[in-house]
C-alpha atoms as an extended CHARMM CRD file, in Angstrom:
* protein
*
       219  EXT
         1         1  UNK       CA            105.9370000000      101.6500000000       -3.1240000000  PROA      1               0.0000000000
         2         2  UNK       CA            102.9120000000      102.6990000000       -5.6080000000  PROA      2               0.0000000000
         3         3  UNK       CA            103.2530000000      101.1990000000       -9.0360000000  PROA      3               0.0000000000
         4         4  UNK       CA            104.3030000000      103.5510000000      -11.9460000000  PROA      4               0.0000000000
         5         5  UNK       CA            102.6750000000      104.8590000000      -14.9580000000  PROA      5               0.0000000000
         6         6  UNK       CA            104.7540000000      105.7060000000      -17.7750000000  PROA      6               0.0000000000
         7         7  UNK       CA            102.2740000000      108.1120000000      -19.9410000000  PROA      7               0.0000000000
         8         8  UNK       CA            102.2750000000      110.8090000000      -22.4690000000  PROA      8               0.0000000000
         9         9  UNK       CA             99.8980000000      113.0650000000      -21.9910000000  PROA      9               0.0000000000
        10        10  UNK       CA             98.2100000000      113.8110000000      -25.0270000000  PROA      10              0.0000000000
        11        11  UNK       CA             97.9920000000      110.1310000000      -25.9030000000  PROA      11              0.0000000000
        12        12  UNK       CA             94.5110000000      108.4710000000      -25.9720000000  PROA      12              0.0000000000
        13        13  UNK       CA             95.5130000000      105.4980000000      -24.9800000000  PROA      13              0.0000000000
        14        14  UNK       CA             97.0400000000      107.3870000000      -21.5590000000  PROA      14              0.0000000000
        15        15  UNK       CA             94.5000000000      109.5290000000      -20.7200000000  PROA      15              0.0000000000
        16        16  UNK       CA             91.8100000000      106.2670000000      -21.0020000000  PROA      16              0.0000000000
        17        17  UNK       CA             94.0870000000      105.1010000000      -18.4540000000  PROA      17              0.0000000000
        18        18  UNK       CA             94.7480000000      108.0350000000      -16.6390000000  PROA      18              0.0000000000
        19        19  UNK       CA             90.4840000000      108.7450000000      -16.5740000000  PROA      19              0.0000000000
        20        20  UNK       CA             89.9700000000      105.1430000000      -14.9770000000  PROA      20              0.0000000000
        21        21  UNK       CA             93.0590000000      105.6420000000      -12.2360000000  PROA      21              0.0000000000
        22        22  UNK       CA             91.2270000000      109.0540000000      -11.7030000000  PROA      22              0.0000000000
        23        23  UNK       CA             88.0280000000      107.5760000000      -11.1900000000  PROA      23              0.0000000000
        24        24  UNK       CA             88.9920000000      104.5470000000       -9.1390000000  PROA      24              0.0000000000
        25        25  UNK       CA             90.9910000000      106.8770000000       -7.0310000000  PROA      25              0.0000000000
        26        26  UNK       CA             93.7250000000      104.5450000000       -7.4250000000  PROA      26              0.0000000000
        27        27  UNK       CA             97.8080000000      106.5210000000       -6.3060000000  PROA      27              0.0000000000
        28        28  UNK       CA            100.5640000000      105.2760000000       -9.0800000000  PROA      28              0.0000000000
        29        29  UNK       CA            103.3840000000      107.3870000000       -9.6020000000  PROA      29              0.0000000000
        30        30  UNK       CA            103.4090000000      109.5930000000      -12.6020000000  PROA      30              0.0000000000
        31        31  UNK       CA            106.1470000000      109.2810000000      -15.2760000000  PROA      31              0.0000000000
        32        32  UNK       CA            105.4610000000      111.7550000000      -18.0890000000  PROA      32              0.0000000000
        33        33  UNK       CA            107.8770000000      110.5590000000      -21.1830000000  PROA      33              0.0000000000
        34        34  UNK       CA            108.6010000000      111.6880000000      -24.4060000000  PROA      34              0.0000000000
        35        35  UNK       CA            107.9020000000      109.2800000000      -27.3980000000  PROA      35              0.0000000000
        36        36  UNK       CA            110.8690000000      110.6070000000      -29.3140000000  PROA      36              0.0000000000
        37        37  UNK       CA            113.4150000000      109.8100000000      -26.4090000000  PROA      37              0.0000000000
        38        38  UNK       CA            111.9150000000      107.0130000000      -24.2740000000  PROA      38              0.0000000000
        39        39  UNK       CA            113.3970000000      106.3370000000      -21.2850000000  PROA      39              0.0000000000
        40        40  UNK       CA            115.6060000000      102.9080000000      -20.7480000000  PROA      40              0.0000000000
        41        41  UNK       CA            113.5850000000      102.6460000000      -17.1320000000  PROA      41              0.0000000000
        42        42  UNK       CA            110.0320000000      102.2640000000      -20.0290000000  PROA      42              0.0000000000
        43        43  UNK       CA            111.8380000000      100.2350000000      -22.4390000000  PROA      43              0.0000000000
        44        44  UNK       CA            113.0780000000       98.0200000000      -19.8110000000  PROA      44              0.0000000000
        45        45  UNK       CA            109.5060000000       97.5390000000      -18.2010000000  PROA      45              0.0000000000
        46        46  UNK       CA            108.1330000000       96.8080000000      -21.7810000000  PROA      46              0.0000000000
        47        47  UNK       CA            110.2020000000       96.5090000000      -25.1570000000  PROA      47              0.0000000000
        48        48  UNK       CA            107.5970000000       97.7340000000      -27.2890000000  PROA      48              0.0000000000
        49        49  UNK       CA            108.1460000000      101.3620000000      -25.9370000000  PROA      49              0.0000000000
        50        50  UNK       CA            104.3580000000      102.4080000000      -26.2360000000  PROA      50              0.0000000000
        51        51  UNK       CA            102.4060000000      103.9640000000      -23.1150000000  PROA      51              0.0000000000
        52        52  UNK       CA            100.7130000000      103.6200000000      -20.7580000000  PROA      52              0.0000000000
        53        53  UNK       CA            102.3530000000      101.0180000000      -18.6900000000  PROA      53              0.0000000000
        54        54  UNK       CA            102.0960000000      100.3500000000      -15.5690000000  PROA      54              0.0000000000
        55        55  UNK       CA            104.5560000000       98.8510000000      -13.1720000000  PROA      55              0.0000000000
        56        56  UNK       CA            104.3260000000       97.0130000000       -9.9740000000  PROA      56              0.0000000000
        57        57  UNK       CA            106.8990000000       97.0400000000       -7.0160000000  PROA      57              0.0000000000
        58        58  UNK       CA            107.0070000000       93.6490000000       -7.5440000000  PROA      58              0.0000000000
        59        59  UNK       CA            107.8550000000       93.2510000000      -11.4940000000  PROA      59              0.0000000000
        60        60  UNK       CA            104.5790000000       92.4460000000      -12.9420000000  PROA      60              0.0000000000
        61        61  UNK       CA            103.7200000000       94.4910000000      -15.9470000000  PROA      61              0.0000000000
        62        62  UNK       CA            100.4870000000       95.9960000000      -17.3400000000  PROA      62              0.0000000000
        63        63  UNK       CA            100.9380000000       97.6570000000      -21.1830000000  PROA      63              0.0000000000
        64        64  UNK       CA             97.3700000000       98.0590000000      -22.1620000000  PROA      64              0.0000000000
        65        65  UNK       CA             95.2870000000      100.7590000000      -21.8490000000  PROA      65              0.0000000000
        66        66  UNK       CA             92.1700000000       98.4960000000      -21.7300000000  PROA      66              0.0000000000
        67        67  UNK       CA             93.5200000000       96.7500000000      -18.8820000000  PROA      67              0.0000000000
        68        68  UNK       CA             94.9990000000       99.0070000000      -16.9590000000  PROA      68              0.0000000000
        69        69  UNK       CA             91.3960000000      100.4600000000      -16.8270000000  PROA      69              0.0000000000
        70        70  UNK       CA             89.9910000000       96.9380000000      -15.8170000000  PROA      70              0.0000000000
        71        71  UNK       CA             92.5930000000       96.6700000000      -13.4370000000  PROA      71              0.0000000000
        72        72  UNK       CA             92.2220000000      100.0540000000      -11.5370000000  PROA      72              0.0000000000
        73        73  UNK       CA             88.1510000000      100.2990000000      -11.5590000000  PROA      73              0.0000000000
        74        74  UNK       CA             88.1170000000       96.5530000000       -9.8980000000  PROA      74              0.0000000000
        75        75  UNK       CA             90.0050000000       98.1040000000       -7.0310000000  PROA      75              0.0000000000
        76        76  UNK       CA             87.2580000000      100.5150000000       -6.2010000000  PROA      76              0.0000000000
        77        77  UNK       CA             84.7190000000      101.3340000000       -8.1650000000  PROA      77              0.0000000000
        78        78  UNK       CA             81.8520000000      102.8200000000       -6.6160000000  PROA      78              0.0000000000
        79        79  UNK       CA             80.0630000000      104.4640000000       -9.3920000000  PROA      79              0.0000000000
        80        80  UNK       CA             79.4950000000      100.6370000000      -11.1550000000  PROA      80              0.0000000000
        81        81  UNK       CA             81.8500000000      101.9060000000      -14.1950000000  PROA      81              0.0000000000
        82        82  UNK       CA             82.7540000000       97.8400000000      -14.7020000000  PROA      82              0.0000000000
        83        83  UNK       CA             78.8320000000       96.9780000000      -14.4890000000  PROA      83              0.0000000000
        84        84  UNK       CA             76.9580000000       99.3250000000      -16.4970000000  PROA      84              0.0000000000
        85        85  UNK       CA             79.8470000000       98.7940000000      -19.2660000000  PROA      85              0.0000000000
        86        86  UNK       CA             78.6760000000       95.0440000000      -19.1260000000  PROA      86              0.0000000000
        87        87  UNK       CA             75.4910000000       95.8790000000      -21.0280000000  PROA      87              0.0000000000
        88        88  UNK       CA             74.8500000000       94.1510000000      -24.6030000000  PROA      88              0.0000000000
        89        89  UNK       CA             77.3740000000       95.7850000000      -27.0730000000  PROA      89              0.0000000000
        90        90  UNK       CA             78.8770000000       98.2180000000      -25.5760000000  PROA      90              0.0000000000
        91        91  UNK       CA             82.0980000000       96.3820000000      -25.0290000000  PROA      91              0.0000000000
        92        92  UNK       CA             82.0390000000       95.7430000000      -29.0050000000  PROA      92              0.0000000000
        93        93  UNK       CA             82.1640000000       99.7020000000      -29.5370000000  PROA      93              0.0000000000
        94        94  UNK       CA             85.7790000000       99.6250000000      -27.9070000000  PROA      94              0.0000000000
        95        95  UNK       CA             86.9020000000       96.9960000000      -30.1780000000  PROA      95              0.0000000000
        96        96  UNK       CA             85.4680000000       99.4000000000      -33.1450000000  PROA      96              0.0000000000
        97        97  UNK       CA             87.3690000000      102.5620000000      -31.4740000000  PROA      97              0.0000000000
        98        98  UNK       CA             90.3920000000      100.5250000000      -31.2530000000  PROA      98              0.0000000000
        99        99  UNK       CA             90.2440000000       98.8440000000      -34.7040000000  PROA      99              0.0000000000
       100       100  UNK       CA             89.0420000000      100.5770000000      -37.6680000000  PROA      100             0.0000000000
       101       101  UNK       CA             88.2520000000      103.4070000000      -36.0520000000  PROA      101             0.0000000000
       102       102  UNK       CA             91.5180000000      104.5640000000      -34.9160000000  PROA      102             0.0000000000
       103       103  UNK       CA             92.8480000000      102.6530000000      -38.5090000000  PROA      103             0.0000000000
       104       104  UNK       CA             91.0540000000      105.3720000000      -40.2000000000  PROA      104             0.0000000000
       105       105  UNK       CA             91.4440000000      108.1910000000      -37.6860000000  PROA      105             0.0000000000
       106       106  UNK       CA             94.8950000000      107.4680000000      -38.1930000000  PROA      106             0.0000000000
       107       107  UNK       CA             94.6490000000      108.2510000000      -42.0070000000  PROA      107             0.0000000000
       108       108  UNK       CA             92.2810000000      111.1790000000      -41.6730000000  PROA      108             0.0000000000
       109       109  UNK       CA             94.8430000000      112.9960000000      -39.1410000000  PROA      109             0.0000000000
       110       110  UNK       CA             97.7130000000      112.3580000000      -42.1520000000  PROA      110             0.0000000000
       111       111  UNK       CA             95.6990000000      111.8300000000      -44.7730000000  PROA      111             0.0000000000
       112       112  UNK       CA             99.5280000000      113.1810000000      -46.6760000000  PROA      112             0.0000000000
       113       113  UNK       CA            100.7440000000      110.0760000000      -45.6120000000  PROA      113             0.0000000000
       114       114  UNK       CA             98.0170000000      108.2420000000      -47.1830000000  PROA      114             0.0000000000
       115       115  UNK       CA             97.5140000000      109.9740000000      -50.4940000000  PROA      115             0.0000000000
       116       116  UNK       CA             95.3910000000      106.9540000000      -51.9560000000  PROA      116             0.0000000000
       117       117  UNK       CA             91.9940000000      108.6920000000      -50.9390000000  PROA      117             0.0000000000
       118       118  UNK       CA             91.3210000000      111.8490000000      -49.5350000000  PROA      118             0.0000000000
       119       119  UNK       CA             91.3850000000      112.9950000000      -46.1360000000  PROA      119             0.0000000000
       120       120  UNK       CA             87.4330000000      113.6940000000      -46.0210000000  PROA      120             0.0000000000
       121       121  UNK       CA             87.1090000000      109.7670000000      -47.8030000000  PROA      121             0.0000000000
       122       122  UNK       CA             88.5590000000      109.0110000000      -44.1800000000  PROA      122             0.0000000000
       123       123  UNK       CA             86.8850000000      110.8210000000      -42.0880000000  PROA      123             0.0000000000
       124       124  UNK       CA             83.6360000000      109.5070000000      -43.5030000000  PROA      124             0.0000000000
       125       125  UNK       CA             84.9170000000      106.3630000000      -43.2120000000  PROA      125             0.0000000000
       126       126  UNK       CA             85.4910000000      106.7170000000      -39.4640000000  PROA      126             0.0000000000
       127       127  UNK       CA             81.7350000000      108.3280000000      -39.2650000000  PROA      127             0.0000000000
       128       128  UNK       CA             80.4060000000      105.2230000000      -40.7630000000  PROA      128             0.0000000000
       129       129  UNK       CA             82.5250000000      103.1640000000      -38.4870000000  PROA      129             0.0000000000
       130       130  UNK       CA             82.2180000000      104.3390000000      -35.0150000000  PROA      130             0.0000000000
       131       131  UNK       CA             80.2150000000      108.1380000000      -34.9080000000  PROA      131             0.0000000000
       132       132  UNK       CA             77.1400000000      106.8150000000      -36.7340000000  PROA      132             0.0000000000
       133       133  UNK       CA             76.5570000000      103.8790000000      -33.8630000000  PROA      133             0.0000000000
       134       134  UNK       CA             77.5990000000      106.4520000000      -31.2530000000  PROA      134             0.0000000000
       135       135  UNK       CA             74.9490000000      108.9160000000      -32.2880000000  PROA      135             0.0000000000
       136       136  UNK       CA             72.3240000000      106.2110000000      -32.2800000000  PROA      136             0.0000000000
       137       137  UNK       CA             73.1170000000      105.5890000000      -28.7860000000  PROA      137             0.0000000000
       138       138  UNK       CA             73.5290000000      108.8320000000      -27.5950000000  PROA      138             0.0000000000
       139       139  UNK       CA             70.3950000000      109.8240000000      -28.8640000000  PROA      139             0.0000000000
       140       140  UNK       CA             68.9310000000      107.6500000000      -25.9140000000  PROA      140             0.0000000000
       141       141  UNK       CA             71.0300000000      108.3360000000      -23.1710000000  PROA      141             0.0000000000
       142       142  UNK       CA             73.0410000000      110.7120000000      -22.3040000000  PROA      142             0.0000000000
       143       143  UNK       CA             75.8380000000      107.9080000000      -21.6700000000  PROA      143             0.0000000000
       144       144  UNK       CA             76.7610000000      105.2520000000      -23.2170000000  PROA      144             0.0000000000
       145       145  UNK       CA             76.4400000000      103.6490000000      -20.1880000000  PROA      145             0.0000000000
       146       146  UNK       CA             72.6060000000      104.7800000000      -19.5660000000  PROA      146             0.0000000000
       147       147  UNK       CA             72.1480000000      108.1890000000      -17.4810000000  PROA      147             0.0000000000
       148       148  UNK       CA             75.6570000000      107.3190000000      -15.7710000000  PROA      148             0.0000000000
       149       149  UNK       CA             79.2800000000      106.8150000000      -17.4790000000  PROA      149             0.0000000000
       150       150  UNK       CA             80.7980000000      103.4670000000      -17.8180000000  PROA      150             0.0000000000
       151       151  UNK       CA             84.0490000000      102.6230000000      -18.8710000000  PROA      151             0.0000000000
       152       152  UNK       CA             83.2480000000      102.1870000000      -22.0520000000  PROA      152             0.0000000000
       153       153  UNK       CA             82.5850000000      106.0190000000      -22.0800000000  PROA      153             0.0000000000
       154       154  UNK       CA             85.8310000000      106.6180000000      -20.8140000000  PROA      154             0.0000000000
       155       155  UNK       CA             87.6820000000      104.0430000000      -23.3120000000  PROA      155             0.0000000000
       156       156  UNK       CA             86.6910000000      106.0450000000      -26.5180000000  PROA      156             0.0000000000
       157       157  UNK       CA             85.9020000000      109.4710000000      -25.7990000000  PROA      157             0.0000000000
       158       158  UNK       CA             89.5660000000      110.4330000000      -25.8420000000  PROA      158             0.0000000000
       159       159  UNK       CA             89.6980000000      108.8410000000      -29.5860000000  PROA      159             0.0000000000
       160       160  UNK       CA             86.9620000000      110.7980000000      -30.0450000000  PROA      160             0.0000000000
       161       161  UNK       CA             87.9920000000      114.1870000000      -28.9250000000  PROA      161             0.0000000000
       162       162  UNK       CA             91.3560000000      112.8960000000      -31.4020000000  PROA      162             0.0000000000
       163       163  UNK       CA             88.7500000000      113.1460000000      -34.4700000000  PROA      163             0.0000000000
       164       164  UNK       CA             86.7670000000      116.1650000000      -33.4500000000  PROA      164             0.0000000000
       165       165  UNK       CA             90.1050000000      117.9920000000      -33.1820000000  PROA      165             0.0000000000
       166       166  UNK       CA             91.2780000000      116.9280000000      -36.5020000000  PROA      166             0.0000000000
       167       167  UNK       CA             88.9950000000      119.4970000000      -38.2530000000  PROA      167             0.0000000000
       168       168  UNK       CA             87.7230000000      121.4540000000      -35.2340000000  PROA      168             0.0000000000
       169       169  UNK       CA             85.3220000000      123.7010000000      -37.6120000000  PROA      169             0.0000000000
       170       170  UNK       CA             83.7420000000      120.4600000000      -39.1460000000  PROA      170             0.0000000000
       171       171  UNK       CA             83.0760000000      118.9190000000      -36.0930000000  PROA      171             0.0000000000
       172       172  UNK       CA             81.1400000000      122.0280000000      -34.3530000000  PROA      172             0.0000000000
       173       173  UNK       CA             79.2240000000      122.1070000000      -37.7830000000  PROA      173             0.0000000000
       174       174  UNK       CA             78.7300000000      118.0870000000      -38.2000000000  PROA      174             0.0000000000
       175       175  UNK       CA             75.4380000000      116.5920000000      -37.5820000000  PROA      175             0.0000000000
       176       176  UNK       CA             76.1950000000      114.3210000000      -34.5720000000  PROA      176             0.0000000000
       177       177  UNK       CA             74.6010000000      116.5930000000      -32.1310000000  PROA      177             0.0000000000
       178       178  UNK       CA             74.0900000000      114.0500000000      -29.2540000000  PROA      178             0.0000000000
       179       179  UNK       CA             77.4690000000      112.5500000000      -29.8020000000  PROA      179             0.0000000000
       180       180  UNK       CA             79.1270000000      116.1490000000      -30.1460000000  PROA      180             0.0000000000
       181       181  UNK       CA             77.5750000000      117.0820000000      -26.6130000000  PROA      181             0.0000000000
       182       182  UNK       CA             78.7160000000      113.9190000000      -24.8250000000  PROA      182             0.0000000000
       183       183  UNK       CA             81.9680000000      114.7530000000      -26.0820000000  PROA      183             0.0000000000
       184       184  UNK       CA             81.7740000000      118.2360000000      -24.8650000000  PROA      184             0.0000000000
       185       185  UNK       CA             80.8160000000      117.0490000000      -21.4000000000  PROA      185             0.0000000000
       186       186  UNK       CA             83.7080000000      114.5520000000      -21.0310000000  PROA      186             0.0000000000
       187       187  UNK       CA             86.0880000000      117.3620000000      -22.3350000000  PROA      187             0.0000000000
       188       188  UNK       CA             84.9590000000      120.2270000000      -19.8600000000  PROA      188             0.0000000000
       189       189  UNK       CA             84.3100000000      117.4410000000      -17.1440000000  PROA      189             0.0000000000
       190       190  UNK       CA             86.0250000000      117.8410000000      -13.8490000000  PROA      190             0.0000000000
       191       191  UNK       CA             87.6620000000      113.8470000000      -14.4130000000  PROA      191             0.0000000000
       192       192  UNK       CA             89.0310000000      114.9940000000      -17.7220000000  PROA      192             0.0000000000
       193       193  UNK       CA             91.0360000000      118.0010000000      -15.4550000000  PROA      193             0.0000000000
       194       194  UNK       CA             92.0920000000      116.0180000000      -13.4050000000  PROA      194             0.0000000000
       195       195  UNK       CA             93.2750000000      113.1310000000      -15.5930000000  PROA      195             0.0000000000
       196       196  UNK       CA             95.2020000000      116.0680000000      -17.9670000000  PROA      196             0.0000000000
       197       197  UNK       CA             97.8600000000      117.0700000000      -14.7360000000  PROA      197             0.0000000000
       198       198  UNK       CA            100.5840000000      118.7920000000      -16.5980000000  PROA      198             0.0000000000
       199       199  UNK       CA            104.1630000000      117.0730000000      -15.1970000000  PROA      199             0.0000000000
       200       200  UNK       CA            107.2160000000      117.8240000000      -16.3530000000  PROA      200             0.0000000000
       201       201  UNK       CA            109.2500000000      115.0130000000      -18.0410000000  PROA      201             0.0000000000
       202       202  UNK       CA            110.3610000000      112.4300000000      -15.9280000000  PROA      202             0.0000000000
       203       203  UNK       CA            114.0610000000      112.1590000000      -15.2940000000  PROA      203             0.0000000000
       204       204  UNK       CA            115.6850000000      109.4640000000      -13.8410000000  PROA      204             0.0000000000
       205       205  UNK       CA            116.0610000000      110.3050000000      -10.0020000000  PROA      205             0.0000000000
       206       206  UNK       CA            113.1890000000      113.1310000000      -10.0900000000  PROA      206             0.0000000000
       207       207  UNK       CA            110.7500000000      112.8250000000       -6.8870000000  PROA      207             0.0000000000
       208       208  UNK       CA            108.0090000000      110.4270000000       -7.2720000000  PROA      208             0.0000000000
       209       209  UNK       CA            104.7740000000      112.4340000000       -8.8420000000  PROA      209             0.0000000000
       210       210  UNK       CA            101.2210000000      111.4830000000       -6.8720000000  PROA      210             0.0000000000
       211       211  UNK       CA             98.9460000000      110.5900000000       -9.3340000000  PROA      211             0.0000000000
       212       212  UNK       CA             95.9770000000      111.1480000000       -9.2510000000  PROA      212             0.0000000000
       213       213  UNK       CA             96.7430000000      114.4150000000       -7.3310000000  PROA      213             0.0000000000
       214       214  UNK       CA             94.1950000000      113.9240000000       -4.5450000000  PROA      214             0.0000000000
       215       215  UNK       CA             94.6660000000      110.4330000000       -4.3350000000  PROA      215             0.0000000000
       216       216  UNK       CA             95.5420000000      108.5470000000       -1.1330000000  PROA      216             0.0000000000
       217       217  UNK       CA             99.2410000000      107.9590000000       -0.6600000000  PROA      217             0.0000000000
       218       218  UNK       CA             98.6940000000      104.6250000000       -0.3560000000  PROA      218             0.0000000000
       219       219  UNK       CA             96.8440000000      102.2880000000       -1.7380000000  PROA      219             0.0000000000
């Protein structure tokens, strides 16, 4: 049996994961849940009730998105994804996406919820954290990776596309013009179709979804 990914679509988190199964070429079965009603089969696998997770025939459990990308591009990865992302820093910029980044994404997004500074106070804030350093490198390369994507290109550009859709009028407007068209190719990229399948909510006892969609049955 294939393992199982429990995802939510619109998640960033997911789709990283969903981009690097795409990628690798890797089959899991799909399981598209609903945060507001999770499943007992995804609280069962892991308590904390966040996706993605992925679950082997065999019990063992993956529940990061970070690693469930490690773990699918070191079955095949042809393109070097794990190798160029090996280059000095780059590895660093996740741990800024995932930390303050998202921290102050998260604020910007419901800046109501956070009514101690402004929304725009956060979105600078995230700027200054993460877009700033992305420009710089972008600005060199189309990549972060160099001429070629790396994982590391996959691990924050759906945070990224997060932010720019915050305020979709400030982004086209902003001045992070390299960093605005890397985003733009990742978004109307042919990986980013594929990793965006539409399911419908998984059901207990529904058929097993193929995911990717032209992935090998097998693995």
């Amino acid at each position: 049996m294939l393992p199982i990914l429990y995802s939510f679509r619109r998640c960033p988190y997911a789709i990283r994961a969903r981009l690097a199964l795409c990628q690798a070429g890797v089959a899991v079965q799909l399981r598209e849940v609903v945060l507001s009603d999770k499943p007992a089969d995804l609280l069962a696998a892991s308590a904390a009730g966040t996706v993605p997770v992925l679950q082997f025939v065999h019990g063992e459990v993956i529940a990061h998105s970070r690693e469930i990308m490690q773990w699918a591009l070191e079955q095949h990865d042809a393109d070097g994804w794990l190798e160029r992302a090996g280059a000095p820093g780059l590895r660093a910029l996740v741990d800024l996406c995932d930390g303050d980044f998202k921290q102050a994404l998260d604020r910007y997004k419901y800046a109501d919820r956070h009514p101690g500074r402004s929304a725009g106070a956060w979105r600078d804030q995230a700027v200054a954290c993460l877009v700033e350093p992305l420009e710089a490198r972008l600005a060199r390369s189309p990549q972060l990776g160099g001429d070629r994507p790396c994982l590391v290109d996959a691990a924050i550009f759906p945070f990224v596309r997060q932010f720019a859709g915050v305020d979709a009028a400030w982004w086209a407007a902003s001045p992070w013009a390299a960093t605005r068209r890397w985003h733009d190719a990742w978004a109307g990229g042919a990986l980013m179709a594929q990793a965006m399948l539409r399911v419908p909510r998984w059901r207990p006892g529904d058929p097993p979804t193929l995911f990717p969609a032209a992935a090998p049955a097998t693995p």
